[in-house]
C-alpha positions, 0 to 999 in steps of 0.5 A: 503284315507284322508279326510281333511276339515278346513275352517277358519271362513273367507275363501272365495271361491275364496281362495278354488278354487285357493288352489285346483288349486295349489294342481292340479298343483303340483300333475301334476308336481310331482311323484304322483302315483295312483288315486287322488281324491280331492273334496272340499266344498267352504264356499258357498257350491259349489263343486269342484272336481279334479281327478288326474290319472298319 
């Protein structure tokens, strides 16, 4: 398990939202094994959640 949170003092939502997009993207295009669970807090408080089962 890793938790990773950093927000720089200007990210936006909308940068949030479009990295974990990315990284659904790339985890849907690679040899990911196992469960993912991704679960980010915009600078607004919005939760996003991407789980990833190959």
């Amino acid at each position: 398990r890793v938790k990773l949170s950093y927000f720089d003092d200007d990210t936006t939502d909308e940068q949030v939202r479009t990295a974990i997009a990315i990284t659904q993207r790339i985890l849907e295009q690679s040899d990911a094994r196992g469960r993912w669970q991704i679960i980010a807090i915009t600078p607004a408080g919005d939760e996003i959640e991407v789980v990833f089962r190959p």
